[in-house]
N, C-alpha and C positions, 0 to 999 in steps of 0.2 A: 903486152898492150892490154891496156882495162877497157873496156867501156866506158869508164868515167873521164878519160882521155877524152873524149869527142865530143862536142859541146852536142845540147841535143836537137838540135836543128843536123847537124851532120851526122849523130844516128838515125835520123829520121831518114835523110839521102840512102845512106847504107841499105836502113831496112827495103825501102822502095826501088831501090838496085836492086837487093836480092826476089822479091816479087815480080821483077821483070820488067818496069817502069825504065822510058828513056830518058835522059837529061832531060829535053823537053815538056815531057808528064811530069817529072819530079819539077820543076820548076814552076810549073802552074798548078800542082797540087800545093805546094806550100807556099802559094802565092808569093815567086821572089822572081827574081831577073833572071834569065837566060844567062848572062856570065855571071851573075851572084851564085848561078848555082853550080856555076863551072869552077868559079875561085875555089869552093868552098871543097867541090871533091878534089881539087887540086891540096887541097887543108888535109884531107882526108889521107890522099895518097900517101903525102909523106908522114903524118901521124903512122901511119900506118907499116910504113916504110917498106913500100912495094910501088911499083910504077903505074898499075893498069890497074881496072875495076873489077877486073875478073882475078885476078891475083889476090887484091885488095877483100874480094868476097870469098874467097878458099881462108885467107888468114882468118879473115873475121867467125868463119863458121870452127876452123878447126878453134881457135881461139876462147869461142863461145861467146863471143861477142854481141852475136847475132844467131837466131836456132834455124833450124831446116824448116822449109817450106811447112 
């Protein structure tokens, strides 16, 4: 999995997953809907082809997707 894979609007999700940000915060930080931002990690999960965000954030780091805090 690349990073180039993930439009950047949902590296963006990622990144503020990995910071600790709930759906919620990520949805009003990037000023979008509440299920707009739910579709989208749902976009994510299977990009990613893992089921859960905690799974999802293990692939991305080992990956390098995304770096450590």
């Amino acid at each position: 999995m690349e990073k180039e894979l993930l439009t950047n609007t949902e590296y963006k999700i990622l990144k503020l997953f990995s910071k600790g940000f709930n759906r919620k915060e990520i949805a009003e930080k990037l000023n979008i809907s509440y299920s707009q931002c739910r579709k989208m990690i749902n976009e994510i999960l299977v990009k990613m082809n893992t089921t859960n965000i905690t799974t999802c954030l293990i692939k991305a780091y080992n990956e390098g997707i995304i770096e450590g805090k």
